[in-house]
C-alpha positions, 0 to 999 in steps of 0.5 A: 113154770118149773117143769123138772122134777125137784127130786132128780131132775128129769125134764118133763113138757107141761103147760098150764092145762096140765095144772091140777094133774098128779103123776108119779115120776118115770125115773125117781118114782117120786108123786108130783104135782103140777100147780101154777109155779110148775112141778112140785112134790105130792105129799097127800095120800096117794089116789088109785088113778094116778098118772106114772107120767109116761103120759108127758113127754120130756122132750121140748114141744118144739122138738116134738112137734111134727110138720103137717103132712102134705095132701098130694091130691091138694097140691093137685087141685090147687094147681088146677088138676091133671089139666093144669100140670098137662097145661103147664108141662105143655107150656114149658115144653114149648117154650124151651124147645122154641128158646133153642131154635131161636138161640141157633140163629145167633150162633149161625150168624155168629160162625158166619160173621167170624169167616169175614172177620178173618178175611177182613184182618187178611186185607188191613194187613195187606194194606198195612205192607203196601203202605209200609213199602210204599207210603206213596202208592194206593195201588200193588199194580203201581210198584215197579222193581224190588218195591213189588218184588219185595211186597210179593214176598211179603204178601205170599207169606200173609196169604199162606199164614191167613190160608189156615184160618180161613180154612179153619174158620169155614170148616167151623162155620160149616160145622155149626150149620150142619149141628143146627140143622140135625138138632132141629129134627130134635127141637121139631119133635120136643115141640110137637110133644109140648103142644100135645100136651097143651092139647090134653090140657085144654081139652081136659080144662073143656070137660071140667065144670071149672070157671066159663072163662078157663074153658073159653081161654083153653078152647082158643087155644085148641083152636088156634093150634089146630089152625095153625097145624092146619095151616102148616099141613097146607104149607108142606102140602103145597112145597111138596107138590111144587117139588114133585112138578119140578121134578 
């Protein structure tokens, strides 16, 4: 369908619904008509209600076509409302603070293990001289003249080399418990805000008309964080009072 207007060109949007329709063009001023091979010159008498054009866009449709705007209170509810979002926060919350206490585990044992990994590289090669100074003994105690004083040099120098990375190696052992333990206070309190909001939501799912099975699901899980909060109540309870008898 020719959609330009054969006198100067302008490029205008019609379809076949447009068929039919007379209008005058924007630029050229010329009469067009819109028939089934698209725009092409009016010579008939001109009628009163005659469209300037102004109506048709030149712009391609696709260009023109705007996306659907988004329904904020529908992306809401198909996620379940304002207890799905406090539902799913909560979820969230809980599961990266709990990933992180997990993660400080590994990295404790990890700082734990390099320590006996330097201590064991002190003793091979500690090995490693005896059998070079005397291939024949099992035993530092069993050399006698300049063997043993030769291994006592060597095994000085060894052991002050190995001195400074065990120290180092200590000294960064105990640094990572120490970050472990005070970032725990702050894992504690992340999870404690995450289970409150598992909390709302929950409660927020048991006020609602929603499906019986949602507020049978959200009220075990009430329950059980009650339980369980109950539980660890008990747990400090019972240390603190343990402590206090010592004392």
């Amino acid at each position: 369908m020719n959609n330009t207007c054969p006198s100067c060109g302008v490029l205008y949007n019609v379809a076949d619904k447009d068929v039919g329709r007379r209008l005058k063009c924007k630029k050229c001023g010329v009469r067009l008509t819109v028939t089934e091979a698209g725009l092409t010159i009016d010579d008939s008498p001109p009628r009163d209600a005659e469209s300037s054009g102004s109506d048709l866009d030149d712009t391609p449709a696709a260009r023109r076509r705007k996306p659907p705007a988004l329904d904020p209170l529908a992306l809401l509810a198909a996620v379940g409302g304002v207890p799905g979002v406090l539902f799913g926060a909560g979820i969230i919350v809980v599961l990266f603070f709990t990933s992180l206490r997990l993660l400080s585990v590994p990295s404790d044992e990890r700082a734990a293990e390099y320590t006996k990994k330097v201590a064991l590289a002190e003793q091979i090669e500690l090995r490693e001289l005896l059998n070079a100074v005397a291939p024949d003994k099992r035993d530092p105690a069993e050399l006698e003249g300049d063997k043993r004083k030769e291994y006592e040099d060597k095994k000085k120098k060894i052991e002050d080399r190995y001195f400074w990375k065990k120290k180092i190696a200590d000294e960064d052992k105990r640094a990572t418990e120490i970050g472990n333990r005070r970032t725990k206070v702050f894992e504690g309190y992340g999870t404690m805000f995450g289970f409150v909001l598992l909390a709302f939501g929950c409660l927020g799912f048991l006020r609602t008309q929603d499906a019986l099975l949602l507020r049978i699901v959200a009220g075990v899980i009430l329950t059980a964080m009650v339980l369980g909060l109950f539980r660890l109540a008990i747990g400090a309870g019972a240390g603190f009072g343990a402590a206090v008898t010592v004392g």
